[in-house]
N, C-alpha and C positions, 0 to 999 in steps of 0.2 A: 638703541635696538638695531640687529643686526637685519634686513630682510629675508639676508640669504634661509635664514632657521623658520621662518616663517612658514609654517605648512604643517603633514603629518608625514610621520615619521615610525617605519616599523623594522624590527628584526626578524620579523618572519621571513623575508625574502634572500638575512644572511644565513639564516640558521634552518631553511625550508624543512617541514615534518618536526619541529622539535615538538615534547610534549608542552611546553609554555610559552609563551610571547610577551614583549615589553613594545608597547605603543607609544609614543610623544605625541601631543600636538602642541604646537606654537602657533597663536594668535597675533593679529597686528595689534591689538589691545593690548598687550602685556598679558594676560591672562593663559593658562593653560595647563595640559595633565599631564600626568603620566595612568597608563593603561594597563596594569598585567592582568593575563588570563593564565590557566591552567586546563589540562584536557581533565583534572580533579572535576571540575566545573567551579573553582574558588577565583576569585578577583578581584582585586585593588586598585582602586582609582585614590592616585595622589593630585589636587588639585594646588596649583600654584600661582603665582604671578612673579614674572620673567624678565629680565634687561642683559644689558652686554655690557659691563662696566669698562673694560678696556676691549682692545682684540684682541680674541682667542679666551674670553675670559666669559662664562655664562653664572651669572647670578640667578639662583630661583628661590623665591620667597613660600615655602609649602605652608596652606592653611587650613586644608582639609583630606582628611583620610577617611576615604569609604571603603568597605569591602562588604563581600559576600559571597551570592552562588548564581552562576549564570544558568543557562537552559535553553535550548535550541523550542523555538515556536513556529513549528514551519520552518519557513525558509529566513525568519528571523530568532534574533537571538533577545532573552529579556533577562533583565538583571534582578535580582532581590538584594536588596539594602540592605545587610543583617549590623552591620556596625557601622555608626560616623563618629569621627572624634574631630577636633576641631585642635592644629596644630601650631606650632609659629617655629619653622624649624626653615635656617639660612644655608641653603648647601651653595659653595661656588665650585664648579667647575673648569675641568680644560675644553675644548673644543674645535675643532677643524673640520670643512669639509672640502672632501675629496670629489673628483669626477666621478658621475653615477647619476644622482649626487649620491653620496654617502656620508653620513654625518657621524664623525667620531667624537666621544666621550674621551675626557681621560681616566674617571671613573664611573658609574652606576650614579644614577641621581638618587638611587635607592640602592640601598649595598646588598640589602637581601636578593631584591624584585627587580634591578635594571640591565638591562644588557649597557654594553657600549661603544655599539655598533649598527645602525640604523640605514635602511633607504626610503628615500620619499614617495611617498604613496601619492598618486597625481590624486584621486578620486576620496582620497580619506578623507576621514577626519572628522568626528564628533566626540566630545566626551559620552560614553555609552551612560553615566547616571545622573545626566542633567535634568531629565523629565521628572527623576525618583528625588530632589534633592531638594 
């Protein structure tokens, strides 16, 4: 396990105003998600578990897929849980990061729903559907 990946991770701050967003977090567990939103109000939580097989080499073991519809409550936000599926799906990727930090992909951890370009968010980081799960 790499430290450096350790934390969260967003593309809002390369892509600022886009209409969607893709989240990471990395856990020191091994554990952790991927996050997309839509300003639709639709959103996809891929839950994984994570290593660094060589360097420059990220392994993620996907084993759950949530999505649904989020909704602003106040000054917070709550998710509804419309779909889980339970999956067993090995993506490896490339990986480097840059001063910033900025953590590059060499592809989407999700081809649909990921960016591949991310900076670390000091203050992030929850998976938003762990209370609903």
């Amino acid at each position: 396990m790499d430290p450096r990946l350790i934390g969260y991770w967003s593309d809002q701050e390369v892509h600022p105003g886009s209409p969607e967003y893709t989240d990471l977090g990395f856990r020191a567990d091994g554990s952790g998600w991927l996050y997309w939103a839509s300003w639709s109000t639709e959103f996809v939580v891929h839950r994984f578990r994570w290593h660094v097989p060589a360097p420059g080499v990220l392994a993620a073991r996907l084993h759950l897929t949530i999505s649904g519809t989020w909704a602003l409550d106040g000054p917070d936000v709550t998710h509804l849980a419309e779909e889980r599926e339970h999956v067993d799906t090995v993506v490896e990727l490339g990986w480097a990061i840059e001063p910033g930090p900025e953590l590059t992909l060499d592809r989407p951890l999700d081809d649909a729903l990921g960016g591949t370009r991310f900076r670390a968010v000091e203050e992030g980081g929850t998976d938003p559907t762990t209370a609903g799960s």
